[in-house]
MARNUPA-374552 format. One record per atom (N, C-alpha, C): atom name; x, y, z. Coordinates in Angstrom, 2 decimals, always signed. Layout:
BEGIN
[atom CA, [X, Y, Z]]
...
END
This chain:
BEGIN
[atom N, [+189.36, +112.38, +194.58]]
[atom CA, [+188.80, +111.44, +193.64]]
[atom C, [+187.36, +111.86, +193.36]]
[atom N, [+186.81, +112.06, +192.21]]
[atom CA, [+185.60, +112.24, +191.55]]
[atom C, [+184.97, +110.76, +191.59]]
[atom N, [+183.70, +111.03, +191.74]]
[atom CA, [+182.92, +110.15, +191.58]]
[atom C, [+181.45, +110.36, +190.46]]
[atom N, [+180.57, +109.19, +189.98]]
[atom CA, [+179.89, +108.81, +188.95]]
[atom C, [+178.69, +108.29, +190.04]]
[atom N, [+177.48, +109.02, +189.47]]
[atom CA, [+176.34, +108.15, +190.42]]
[atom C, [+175.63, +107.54, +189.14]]
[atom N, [+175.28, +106.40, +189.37]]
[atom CA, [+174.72, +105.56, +188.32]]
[atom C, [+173.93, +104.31, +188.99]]
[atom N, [+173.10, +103.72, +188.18]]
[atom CA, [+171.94, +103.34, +188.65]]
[atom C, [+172.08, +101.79, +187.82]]
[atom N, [+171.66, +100.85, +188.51]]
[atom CA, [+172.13, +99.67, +188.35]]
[atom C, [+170.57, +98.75, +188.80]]
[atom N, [+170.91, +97.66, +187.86]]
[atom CA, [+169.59, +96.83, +188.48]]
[atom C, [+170.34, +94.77, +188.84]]
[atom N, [+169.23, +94.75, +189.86]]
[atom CA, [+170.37, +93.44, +190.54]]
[atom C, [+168.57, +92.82, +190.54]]
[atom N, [+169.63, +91.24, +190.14]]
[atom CA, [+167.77, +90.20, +190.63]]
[atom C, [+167.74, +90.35, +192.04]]
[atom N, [+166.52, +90.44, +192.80]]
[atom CA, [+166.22, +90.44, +193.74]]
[atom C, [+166.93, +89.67, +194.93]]
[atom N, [+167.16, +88.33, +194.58]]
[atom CA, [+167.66, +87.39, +195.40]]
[atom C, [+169.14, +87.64, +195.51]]
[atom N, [+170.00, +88.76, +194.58]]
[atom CA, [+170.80, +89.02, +195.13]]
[atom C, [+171.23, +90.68, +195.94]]
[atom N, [+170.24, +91.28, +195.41]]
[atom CA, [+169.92, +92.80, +196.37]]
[atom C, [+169.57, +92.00, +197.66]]
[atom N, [+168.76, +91.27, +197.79]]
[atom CA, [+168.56, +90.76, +199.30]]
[atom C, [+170.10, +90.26, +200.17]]
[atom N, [+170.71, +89.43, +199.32]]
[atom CA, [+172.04, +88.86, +199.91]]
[atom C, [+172.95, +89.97, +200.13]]
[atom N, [+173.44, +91.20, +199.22]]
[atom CA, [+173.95, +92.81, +199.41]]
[atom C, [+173.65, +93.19, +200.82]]
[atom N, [+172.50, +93.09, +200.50]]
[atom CA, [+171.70, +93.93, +201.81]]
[atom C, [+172.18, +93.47, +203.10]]
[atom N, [+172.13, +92.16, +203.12]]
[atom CA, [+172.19, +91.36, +204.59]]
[atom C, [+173.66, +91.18, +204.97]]
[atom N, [+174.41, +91.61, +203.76]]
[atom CA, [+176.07, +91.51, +204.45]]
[atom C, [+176.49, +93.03, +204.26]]
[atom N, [+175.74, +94.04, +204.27]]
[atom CA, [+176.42, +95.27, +204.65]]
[atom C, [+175.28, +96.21, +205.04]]
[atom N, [+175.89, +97.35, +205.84]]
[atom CA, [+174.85, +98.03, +206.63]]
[atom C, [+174.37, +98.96, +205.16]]
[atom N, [+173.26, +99.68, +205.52]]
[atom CA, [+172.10, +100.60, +204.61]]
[atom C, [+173.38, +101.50, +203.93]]
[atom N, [+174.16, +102.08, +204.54]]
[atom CA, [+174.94, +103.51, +204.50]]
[atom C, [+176.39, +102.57, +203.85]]
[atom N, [+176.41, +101.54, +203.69]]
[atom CA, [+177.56, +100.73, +202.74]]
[atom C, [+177.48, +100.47, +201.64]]
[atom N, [+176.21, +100.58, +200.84]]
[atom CA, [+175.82, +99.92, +199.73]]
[atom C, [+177.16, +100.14, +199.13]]
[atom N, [+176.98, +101.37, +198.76]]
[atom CA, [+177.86, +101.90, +197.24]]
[atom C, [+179.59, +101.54, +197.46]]
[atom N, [+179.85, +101.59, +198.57]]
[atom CA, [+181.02, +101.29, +198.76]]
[atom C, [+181.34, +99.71, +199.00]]
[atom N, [+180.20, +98.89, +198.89]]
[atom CA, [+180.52, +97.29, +198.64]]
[atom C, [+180.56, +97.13, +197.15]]
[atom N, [+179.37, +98.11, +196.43]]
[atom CA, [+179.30, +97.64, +195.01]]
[atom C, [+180.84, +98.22, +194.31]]
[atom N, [+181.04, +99.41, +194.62]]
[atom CA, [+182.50, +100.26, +194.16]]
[atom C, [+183.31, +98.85, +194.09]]
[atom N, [+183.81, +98.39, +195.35]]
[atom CA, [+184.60, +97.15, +195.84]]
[atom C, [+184.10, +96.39, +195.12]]
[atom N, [+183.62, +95.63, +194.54]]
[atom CA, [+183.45, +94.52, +194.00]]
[atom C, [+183.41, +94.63, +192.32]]
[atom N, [+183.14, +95.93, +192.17]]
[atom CA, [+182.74, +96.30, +190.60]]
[atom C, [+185.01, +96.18, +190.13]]
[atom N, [+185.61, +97.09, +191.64]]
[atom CA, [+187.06, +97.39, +191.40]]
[atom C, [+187.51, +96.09, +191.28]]
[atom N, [+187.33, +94.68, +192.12]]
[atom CA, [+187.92, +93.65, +192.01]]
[atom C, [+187.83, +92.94, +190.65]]
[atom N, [+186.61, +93.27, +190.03]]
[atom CA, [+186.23, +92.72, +188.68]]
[atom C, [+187.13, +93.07, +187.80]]
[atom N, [+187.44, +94.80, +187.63]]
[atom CA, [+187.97, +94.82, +186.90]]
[atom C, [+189.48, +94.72, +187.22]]
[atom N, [+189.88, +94.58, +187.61]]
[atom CA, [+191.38, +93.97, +188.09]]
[atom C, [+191.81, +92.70, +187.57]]
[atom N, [+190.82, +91.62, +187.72]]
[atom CA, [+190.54, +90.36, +187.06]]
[atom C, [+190.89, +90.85, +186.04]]
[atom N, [+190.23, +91.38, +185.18]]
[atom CA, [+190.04, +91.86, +183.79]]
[atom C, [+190.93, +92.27, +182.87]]
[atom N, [+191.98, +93.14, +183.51]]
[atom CA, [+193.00, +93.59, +183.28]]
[atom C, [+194.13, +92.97, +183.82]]
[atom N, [+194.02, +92.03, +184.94]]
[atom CA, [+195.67, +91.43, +185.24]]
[atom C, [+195.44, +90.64, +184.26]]
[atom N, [+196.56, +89.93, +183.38]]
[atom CA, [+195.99, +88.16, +182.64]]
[atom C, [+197.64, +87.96, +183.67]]
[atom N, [+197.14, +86.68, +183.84]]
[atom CA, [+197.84, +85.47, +185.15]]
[atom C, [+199.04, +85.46, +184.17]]
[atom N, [+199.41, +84.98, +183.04]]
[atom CA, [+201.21, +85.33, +182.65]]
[atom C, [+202.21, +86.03, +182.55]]
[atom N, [+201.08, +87.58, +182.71]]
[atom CA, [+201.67, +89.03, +182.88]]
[atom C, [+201.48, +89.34, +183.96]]
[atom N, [+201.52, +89.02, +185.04]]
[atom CA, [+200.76, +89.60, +186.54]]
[atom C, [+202.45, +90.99, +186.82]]
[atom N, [+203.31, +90.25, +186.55]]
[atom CA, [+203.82, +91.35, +187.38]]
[atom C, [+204.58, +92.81, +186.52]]
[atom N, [+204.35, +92.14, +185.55]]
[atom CA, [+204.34, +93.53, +184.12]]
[atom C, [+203.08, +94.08, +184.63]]
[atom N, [+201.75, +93.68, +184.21]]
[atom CA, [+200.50, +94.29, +184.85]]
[atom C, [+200.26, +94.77, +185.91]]
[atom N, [+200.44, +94.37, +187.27]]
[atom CA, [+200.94, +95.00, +188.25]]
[atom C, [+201.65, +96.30, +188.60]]
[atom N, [+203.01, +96.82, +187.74]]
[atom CA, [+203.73, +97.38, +187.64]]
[atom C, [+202.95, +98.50, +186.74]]
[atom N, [+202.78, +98.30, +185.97]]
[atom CA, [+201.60, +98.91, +184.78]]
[atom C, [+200.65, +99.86, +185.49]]
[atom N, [+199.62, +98.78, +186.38]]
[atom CA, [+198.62, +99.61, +187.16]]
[atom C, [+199.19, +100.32, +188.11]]
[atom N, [+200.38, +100.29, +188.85]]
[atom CA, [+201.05, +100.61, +189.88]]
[atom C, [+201.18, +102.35, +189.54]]
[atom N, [+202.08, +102.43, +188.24]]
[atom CA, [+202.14, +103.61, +187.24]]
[atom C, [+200.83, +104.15, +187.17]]
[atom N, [+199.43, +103.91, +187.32]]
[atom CA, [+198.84, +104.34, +186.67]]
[atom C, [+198.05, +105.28, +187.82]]
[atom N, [+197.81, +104.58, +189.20]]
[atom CA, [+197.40, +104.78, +190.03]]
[atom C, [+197.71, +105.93, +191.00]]
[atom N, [+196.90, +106.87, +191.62]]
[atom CA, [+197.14, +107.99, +192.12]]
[atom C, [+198.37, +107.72, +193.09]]
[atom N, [+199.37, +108.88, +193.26]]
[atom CA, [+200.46, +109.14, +194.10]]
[atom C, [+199.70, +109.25, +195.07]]
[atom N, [+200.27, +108.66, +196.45]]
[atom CA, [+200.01, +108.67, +197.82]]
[atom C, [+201.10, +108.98, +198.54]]
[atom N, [+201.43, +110.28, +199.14]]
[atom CA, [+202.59, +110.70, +200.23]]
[atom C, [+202.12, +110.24, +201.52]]
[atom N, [+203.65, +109.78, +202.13]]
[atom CA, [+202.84, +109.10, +203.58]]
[atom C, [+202.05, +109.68, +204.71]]
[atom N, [+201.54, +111.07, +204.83]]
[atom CA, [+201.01, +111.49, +205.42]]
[atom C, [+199.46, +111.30, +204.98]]
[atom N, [+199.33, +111.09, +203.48]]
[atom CA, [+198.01, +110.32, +203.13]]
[atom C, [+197.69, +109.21, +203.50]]
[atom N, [+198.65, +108.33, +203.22]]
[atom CA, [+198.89, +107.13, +203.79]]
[atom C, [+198.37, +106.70, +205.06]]
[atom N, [+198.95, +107.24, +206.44]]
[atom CA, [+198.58, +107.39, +207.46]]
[atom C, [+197.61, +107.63, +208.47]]
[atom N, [+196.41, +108.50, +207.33]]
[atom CA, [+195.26, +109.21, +207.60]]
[atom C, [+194.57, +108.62, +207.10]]
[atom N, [+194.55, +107.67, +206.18]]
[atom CA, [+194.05, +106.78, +205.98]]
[atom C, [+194.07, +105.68, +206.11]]
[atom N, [+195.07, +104.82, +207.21]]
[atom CA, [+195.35, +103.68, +208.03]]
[atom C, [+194.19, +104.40, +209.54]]
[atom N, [+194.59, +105.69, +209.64]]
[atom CA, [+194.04, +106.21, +211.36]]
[atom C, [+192.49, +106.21, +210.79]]
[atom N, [+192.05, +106.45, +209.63]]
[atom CA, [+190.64, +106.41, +209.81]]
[atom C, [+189.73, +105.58, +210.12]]
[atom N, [+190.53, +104.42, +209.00]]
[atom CA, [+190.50, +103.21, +208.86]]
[atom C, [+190.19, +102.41, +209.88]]
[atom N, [+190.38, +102.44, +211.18]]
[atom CA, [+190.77, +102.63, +212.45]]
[atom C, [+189.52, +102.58, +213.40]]
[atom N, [+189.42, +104.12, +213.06]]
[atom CA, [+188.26, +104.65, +213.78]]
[atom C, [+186.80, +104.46, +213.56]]
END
């Protein structure tokens, strides 16, 4: 997976709240997470959930279970 570095601005009072629920070396991977849940919102609509579902399912990288796995064991560790 490729990634995008990009630069973002937050009011203070909520960079402070970021900060205090994840360690220094988490940032990007809380904002990733939360930016991904947004758009999920965005794209399921609640009458289509499981057409949409199915949709994104298709769309989303193939995972063989040995990926799978290595990434439950990391997960882990």
């Amino acid at each position: 997976m490729s990634y995008k570095r990009i630069t973002v601005s937050l009011p203070d009072y909520l960079y402070e709240d970021m900060l205090a629920l994840t360690p220094t070396r988490g940032v990007s991977g809380y904002v990733a997470e939360a930016v991904q849940k947004r758009v999920l919102q965005q794209k399921v609509k609640p009458e289509d959930a499981v057409t949409n579902f199915l949709a994104l399912r298709a769309e989303s990288p193939k995972k063989n279970i040995k990926q799978i796995l290595n990434a439950i064991h990391k997960g882990r560790t």
